[in-house]
C-alpha positions as a LaTeX table, in Angstrom:
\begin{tabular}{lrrr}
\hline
Residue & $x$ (\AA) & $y$ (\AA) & $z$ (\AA) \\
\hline
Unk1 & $-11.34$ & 10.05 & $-0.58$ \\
Unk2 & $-12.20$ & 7.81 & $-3.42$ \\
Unk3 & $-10.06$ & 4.80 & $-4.55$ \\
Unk4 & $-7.21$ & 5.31 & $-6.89$ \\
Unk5 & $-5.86$ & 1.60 & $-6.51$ \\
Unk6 & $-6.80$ & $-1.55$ & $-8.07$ \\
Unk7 & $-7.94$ & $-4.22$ & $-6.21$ \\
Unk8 & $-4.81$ & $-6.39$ & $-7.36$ \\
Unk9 & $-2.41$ & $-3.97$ & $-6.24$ \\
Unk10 & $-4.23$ & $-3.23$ & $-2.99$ \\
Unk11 & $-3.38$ & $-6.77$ & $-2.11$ \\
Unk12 & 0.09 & $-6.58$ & $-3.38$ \\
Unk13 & 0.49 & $-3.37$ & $-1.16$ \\
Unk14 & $-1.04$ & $-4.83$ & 1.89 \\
Unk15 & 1.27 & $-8.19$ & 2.03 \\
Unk16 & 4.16 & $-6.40$ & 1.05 \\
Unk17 & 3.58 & $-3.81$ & 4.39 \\
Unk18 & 2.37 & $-6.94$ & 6.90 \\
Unk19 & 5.77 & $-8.14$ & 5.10 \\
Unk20 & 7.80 & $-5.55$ & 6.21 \\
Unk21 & 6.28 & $-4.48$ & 9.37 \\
Unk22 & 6.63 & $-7.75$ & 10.40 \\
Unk23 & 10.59 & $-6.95$ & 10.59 \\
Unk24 & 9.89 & $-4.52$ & 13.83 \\
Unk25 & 8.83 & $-8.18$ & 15.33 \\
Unk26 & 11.15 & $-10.22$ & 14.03 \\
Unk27 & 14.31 & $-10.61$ & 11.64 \\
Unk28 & 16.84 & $-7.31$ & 13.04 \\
Unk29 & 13.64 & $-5.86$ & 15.13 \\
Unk30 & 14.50 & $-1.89$ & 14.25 \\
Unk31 & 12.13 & 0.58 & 13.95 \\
Unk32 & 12.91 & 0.70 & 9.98 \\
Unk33 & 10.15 & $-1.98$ & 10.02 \\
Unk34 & 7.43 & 1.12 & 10.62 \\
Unk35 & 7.93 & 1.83 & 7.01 \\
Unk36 & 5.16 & $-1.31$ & 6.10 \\
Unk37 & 2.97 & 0.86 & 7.47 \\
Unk38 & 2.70 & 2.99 & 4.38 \\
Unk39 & 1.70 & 0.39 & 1.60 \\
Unk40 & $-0.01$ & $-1.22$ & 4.46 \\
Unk41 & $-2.50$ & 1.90 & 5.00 \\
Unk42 & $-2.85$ & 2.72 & 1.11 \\
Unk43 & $-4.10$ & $-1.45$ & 0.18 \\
Unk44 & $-5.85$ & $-0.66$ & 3.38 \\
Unk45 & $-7.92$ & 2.54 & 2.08 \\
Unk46 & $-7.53$ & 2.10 & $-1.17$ \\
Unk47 & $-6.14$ & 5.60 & $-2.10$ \\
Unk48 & $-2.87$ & 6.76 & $-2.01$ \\
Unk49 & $-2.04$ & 10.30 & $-2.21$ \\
Unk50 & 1.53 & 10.20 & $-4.58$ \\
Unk51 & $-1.08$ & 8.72 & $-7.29$ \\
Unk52 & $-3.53$ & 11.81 & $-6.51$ \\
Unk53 & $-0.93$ & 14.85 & $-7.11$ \\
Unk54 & 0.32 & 12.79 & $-10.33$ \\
Unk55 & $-2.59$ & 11.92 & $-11.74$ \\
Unk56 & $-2.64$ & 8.18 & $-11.87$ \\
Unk57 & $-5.69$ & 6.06 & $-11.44$ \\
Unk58 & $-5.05$ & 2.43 & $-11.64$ \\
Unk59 & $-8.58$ & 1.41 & $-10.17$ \\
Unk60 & $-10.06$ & 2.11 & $-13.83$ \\
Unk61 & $-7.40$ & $-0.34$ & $-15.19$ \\
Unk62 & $-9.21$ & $-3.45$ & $-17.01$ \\
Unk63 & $-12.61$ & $-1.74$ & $-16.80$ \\
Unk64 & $-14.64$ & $-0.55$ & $-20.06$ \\
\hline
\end{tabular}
């Protein structure tokens, strides 16, 4: 797999999935919290498959 995500939004992904995971934990504790585990995997790896079938490729954003 190579990376498809910038290293900005990687971060953005990955606090925004601890974020909501966290709700499983804490806050109503339902298993809706599961969902953080998504943008939490993709800032994780790097790649996220959506971005792959449409043809986006943030990663080369800012580079010339």
């Amino acid at each position: 797999m190579m990376c498809n995500i910038h290293p900005v939004e990687r971060v953005v992904r990955g606090l925004i999935g601890l974020g909501v995971l966290a709700l499983v934990f804490v806050g109503p504790k339902t298993l809706w919290g599961l969902v953080g585990l998504v943008p939490l995997l993709t800032g994780l790896t790097g790649y996220c498959p959506p971005y792959h079938l449409l043809g986006i490729n943030t990663a080369k954003l800012g580079k010339k």
